[in-house]
LOZA-101159 format. One line per 5 residues: number of its first residue (from 1); their letters; for each residue x, y, z of C-alpha. Coordinates in pm, 1 decimal, always signed. Layout:
// LOZA-101159
NUM> A> X,Y,Z ~ ...
***
This chain:
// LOZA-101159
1> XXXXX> +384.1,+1320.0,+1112.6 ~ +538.4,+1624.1,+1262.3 ~ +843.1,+1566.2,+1542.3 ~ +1015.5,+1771.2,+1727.3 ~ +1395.1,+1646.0,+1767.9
6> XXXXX> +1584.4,+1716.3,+2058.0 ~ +1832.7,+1462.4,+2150.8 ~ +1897.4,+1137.4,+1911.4 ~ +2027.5,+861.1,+2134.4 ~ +2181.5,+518.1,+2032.1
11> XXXXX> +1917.5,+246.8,+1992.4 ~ +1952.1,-48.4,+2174.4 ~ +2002.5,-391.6,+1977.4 ~ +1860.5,-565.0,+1803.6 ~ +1677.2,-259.9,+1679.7
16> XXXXX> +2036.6,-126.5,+1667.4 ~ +2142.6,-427.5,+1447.3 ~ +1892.6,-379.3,+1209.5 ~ +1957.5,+15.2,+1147.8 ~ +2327.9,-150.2,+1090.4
21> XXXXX> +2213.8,-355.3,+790.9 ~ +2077.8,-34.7,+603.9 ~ +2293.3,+19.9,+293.4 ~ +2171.4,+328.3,+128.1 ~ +2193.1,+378.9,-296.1
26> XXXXX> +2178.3,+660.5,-385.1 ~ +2003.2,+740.5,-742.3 ~ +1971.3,+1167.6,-766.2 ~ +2107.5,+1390.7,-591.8 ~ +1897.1,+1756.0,-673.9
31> XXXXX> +2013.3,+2124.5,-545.6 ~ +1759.7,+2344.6,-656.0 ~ +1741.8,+2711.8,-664.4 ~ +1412.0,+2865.2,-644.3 ~ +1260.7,+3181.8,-659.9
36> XXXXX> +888.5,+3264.9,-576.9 ~ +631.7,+3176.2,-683.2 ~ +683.2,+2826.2,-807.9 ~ +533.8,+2493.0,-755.6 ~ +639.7,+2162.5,-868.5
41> XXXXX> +514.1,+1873.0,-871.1 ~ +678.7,+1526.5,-834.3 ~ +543.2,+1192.5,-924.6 ~ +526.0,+876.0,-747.6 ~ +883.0,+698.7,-694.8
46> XXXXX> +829.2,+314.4,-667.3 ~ +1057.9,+99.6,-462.9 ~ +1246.7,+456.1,-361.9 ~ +1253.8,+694.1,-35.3 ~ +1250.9,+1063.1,-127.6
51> XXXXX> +1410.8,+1284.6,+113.1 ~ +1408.2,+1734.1,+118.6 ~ +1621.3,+1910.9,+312.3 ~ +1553.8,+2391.9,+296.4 ~ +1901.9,+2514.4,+313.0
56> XXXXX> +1745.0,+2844.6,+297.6 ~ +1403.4,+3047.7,+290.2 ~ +1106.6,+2820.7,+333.5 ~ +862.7,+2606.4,+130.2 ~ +559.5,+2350.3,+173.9
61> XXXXX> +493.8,+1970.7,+107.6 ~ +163.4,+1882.4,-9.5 ~ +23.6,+1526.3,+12.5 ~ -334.1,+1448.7,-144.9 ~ -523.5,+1384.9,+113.1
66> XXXXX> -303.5,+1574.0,+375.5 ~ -290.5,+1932.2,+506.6 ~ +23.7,+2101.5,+367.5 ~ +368.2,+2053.6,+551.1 ~ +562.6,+2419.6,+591.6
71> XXXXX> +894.0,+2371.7,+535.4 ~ +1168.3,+2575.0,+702.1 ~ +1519.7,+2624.0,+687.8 ~ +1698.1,+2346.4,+825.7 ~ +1384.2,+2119.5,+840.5
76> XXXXX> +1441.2,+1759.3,+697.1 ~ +1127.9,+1536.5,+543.9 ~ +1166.8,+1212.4,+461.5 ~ +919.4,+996.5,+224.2 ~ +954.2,+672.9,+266.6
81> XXXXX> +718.8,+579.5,+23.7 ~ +797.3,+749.9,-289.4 ~ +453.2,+890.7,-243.7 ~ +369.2,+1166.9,-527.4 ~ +360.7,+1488.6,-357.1
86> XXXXX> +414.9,+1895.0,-489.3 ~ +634.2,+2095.8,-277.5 ~ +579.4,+2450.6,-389.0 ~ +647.5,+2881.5,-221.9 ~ +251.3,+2892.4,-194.2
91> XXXXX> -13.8,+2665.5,-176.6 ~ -269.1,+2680.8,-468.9 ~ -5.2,+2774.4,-729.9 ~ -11.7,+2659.1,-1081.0 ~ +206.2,+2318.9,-1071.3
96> XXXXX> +506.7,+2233.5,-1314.1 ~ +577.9,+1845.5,-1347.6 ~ +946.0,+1821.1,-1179.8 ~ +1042.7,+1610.6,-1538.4 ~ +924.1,+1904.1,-1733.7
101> XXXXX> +1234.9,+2158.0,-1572.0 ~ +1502.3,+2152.7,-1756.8 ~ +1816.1,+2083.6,-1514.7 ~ +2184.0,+2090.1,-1496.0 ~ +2371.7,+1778.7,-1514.9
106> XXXXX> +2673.5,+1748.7,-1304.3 ~ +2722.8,+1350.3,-1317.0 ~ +2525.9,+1083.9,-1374.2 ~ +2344.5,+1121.6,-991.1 ~ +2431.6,+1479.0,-929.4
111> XXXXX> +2246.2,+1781.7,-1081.2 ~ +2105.5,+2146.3,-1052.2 ~ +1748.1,+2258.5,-1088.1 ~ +1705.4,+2661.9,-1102.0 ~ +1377.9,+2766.1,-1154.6
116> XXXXX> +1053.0,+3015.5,-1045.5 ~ +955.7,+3375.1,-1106.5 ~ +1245.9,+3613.6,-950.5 ~ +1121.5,+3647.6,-614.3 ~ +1230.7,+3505.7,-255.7
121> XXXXX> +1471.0,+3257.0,-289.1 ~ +1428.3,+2895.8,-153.1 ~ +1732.2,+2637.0,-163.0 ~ +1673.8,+2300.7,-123.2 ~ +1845.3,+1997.9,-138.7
126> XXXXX> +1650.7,+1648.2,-281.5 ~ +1758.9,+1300.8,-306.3 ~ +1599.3,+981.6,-377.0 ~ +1765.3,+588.1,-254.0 ~ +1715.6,+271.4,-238.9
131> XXXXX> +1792.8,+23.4,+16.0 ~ +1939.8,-337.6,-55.3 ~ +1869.7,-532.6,+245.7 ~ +1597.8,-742.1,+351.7 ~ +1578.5,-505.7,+721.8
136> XXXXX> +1558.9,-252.8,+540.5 ~ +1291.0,-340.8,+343.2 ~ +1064.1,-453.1,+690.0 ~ +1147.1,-120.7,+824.0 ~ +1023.5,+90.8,+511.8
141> XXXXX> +686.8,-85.2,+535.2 ~ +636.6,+5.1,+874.7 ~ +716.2,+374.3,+837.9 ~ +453.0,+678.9,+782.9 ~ +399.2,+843.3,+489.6
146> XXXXX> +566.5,+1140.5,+563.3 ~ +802.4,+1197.5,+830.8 ~ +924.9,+1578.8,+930.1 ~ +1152.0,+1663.2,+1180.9 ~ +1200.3,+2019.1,+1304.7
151> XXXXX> +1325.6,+2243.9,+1556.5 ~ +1622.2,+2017.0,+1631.3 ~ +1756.7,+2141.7,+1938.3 ~ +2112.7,+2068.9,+2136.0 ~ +2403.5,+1895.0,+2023.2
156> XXXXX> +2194.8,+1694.1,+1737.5 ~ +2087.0,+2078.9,+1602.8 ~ +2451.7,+2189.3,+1592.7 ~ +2555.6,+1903.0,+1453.8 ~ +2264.7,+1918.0,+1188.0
161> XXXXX> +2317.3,+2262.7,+1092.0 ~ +2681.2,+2235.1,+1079.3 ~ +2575.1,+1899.9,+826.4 ~ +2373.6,+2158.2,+628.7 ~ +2636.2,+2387.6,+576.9
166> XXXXX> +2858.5,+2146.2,+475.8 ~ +2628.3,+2026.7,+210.7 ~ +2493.9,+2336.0,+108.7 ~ +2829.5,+2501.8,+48.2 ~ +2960.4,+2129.7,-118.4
171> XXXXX> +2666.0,+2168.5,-373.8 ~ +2722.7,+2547.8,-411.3 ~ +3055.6,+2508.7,-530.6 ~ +3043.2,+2183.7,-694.4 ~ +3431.1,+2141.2,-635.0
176> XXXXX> +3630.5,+1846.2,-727.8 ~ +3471.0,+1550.8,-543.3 ~ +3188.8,+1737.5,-444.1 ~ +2922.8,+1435.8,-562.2 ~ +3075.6,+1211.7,-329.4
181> XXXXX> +3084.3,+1474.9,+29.3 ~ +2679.9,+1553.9,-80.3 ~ +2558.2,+1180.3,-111.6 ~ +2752.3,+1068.1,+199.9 ~ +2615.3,+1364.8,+394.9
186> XXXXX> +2277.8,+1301.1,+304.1 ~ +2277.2,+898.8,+360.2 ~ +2400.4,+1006.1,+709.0 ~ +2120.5,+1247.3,+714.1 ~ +1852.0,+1009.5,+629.7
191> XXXXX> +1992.6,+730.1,+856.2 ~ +1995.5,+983.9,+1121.8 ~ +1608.4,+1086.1,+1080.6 ~ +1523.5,+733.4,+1087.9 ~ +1719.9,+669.0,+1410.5
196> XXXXX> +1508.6,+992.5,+1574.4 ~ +1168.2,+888.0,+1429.2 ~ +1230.0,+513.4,+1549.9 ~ +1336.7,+664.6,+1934.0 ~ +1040.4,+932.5,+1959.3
201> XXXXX> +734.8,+854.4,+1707.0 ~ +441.5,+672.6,+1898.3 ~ +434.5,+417.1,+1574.3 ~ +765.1,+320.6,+1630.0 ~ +613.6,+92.5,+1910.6
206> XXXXX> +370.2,-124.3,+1733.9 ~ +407.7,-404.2,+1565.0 ~ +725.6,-545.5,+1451.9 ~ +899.2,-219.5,+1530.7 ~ +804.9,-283.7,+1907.0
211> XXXXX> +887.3,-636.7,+1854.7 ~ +1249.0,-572.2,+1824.0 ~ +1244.1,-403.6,+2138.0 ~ +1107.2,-654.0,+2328.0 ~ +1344.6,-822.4,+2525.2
216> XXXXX> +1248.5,-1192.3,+2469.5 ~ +1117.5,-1104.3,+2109.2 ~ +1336.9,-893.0,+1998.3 ~ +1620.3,-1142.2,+2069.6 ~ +1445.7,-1413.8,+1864.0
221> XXXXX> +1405.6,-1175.0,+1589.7 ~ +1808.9,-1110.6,+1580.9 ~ +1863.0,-1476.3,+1610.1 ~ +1651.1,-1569.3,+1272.2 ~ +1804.9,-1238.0,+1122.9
226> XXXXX> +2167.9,-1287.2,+1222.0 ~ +2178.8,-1688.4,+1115.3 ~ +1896.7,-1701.4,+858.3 ~ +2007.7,-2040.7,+753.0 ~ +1957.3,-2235.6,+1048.0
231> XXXXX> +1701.3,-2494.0,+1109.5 ~ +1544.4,-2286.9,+1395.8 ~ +1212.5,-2397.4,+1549.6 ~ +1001.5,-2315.6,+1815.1 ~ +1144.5,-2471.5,+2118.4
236> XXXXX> +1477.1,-2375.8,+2050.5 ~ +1427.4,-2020.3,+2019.7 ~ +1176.3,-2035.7,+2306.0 ~ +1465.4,-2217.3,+2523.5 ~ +1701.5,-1970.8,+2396.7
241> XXXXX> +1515.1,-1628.5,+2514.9 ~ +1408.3,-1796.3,+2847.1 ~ +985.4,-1887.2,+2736.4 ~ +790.3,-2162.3,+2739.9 ~ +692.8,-2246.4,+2396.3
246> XXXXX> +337.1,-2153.1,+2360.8 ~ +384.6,-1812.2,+2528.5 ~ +688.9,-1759.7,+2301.8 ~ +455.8,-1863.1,+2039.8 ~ +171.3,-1636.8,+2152.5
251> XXXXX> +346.9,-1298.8,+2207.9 ~ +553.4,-1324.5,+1903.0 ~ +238.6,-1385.3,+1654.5 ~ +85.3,-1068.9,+1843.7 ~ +367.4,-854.4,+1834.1
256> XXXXX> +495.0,-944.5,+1458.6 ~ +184.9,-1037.6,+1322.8 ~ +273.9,-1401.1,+1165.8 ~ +401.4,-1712.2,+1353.1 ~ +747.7,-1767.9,+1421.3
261> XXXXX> +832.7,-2067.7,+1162.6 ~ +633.5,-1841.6,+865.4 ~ +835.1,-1538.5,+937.2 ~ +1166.6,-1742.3,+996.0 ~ +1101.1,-1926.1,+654.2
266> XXXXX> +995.4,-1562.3,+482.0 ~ +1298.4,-1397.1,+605.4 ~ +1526.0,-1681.8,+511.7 ~ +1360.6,-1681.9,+114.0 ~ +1334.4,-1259.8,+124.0
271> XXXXX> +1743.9,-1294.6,+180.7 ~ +1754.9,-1579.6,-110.6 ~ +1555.7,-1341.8,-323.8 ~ +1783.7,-1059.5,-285.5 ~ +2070.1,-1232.4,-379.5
276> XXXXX> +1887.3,-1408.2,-714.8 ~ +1788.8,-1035.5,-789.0 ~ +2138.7,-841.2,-720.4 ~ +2394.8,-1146.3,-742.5 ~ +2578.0,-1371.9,-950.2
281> XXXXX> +2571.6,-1623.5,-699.7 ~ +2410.5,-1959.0,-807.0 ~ +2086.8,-2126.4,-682.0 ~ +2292.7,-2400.6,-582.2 ~ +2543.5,-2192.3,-376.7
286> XXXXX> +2241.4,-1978.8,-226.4 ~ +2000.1,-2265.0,-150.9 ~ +2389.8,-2465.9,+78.1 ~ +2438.1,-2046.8,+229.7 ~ +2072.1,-2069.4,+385.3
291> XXXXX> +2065.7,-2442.7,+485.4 ~ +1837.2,-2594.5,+235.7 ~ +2011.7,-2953.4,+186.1 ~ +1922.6,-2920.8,-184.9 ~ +1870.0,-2676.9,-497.8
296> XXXXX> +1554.3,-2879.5,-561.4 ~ +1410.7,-2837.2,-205.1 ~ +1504.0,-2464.7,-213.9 ~ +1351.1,-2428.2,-584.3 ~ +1007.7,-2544.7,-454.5
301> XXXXX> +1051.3,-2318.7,-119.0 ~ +1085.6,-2002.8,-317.6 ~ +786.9,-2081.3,-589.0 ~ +551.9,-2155.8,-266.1 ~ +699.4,-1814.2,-114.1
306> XXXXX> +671.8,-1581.1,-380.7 ~ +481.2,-1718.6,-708.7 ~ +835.6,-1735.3,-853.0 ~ +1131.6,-1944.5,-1003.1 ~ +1407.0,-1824.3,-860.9
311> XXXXX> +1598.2,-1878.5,-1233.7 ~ +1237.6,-1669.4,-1392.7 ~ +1325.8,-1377.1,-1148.9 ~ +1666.5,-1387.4,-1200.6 ~ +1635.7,-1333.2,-1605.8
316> XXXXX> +1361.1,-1105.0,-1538.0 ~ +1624.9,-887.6,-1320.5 ~ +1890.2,-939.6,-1605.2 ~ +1633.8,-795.7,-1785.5 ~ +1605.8,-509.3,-1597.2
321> XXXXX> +1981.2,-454.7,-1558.0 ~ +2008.5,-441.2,-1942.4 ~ +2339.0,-615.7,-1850.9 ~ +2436.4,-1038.7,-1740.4 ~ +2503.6,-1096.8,-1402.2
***
């Protein structure tokens, strides 16, 4: 989808809260240099958001399935998918696989991509990350496919173009340092397209994304996120936003699409899995943190949750690591 920025205001908790608990990880960081024609294409990115940013000239963003995105200077898409896409000077060109371009490596996250046939010059700046927390997680799922915001206007503008510049001339230069200014910059520039998309896009309220804004609902929903490891029921968070318990009931299974105990329970087990998968911490110490009176009882929770041992996905993310712990 296609938005229109004009002025990003603060979101009210516990929407707020959750944008709070987004801790960005940056994998690559890309500055390309391109001159037409050139098209490249750029494969699918599991468990990642892809973000482009045109410091200068113009390109387009094309999505199987989807009418091609024109990309101008100063525009910022986000991906929150990974989804495979080609972003290209011309639609229709003959398409290079992005792994096939040979780059420059500045660091281990940082590097340079120059490539095309001599003509008009597009810059671009490209980053992929991953987020670590369970909100973050819940928010991805409910976000589009694409999201492109344009024609910022006001003090957000100024203060996006003046971000730009910044960047641009950081990655330009490539001083001393220079890796940590561009992947700063750019979390703050992906945190801040979230913010607008979740204040302006239509989508942004349905579902669970509208739940956090309800009043009643969207308390409950910071209660079970801000204590996961309490024994919270029905009537007490009904009591404690002010419902009777089978409205309370009612309107949260309509707005989040589950029942309150399942979704308490999955967001309680999402944390534990989290910290099996990116910890050291023991099952022991994990299963006490979330209020499970034994390892045994939280053992059997997590299998029923997720198919899983929590000891088989912890080796299997050892595994993964290459590394203990």
């Amino acid at each position: 989808m296609t938005l229109a920025a004009s002025t990003l205001t603060d979101v009210s908790d516990p929407l707020g809260a959750s944008l709070h608990l987004l801790r960005l990880e940056g994998t690559l960081y890309n500055r390309s240099e391109l001159t037409a024609p050139w098209s490249i294409s750029i494969p699918r990115q599991d468990d990642l958001l892809s973000f482009l940013v045109v410091t200068q000239g113009r390109c387009f963003l094309v999505l199987d399935g989807q009418d091609p995105i024109r990309v101008d200077q100063g525009d910022l898409v986000i991906l929150p998918h990974g989804t495979p896409h080609t972003v290209c000077s011309e639609v229709g060109l003959p398409v290079v696989p992005l792994f096939d371009i040979s780059v420059e490596k500045i660091s281990e996250r940082l590097e340079v991509l120059r490539h095309g046939g001599g003509g008009d010059m597009t810059r671009t700046m490209y980053g992929c990350v991953r987020f670590d927390h369970v909100a973050a997680h819940y928010l991805i799922k409910h976000l589009p496919q694409v999201i492109h915001i344009d024609s910022w206007d006001g003090d957000m503008g100024s203060w996006l173009q003046s971000t730009l510049r910044f960047a641009a001339r950081e990655a330009a230069e490539l001083r001393p340092g220079g890796e940590t200014v561009i992947t700063r910059l750019s979390d703050i520039l992906v945190i801040q397209a979230l913010r607008f998309w979740l204040d302006n896009a239509p989508d942004a309220r349905r579902g669970w994304l509208a739940a956090l804004r309800d009043p009643q609902i969207g308390r409950a929903l910071a209660m079970i996120h801000g204590n996961p490891g309490a024994d919270w029921s029905i009537n007490g968070l009904a009591n404690a936003v002010g419902m009777s318990r089978s409205a309370f009931a009612a309107r949260f299974a309509a707005q989040v699409g589950v029942a309150p105990m399942a979704y308490a329970r999955h967001w309680r087990l999402s944390i534990a899995r989290n910290r099996i998968a990116l910890t050291t911490d023991s099952q022991a110490i994990i299963a006490h943190d979330l209020g499970y009176q034994s390892e045994a009882a939280f053992c059997r929770a997590f299998r029923r949750e997720f198919n899983i041992s929590p000891g088989s996905l912890r080796r299997a993310s050892v595994g993964q690591d290459g590394s203990e712990g």
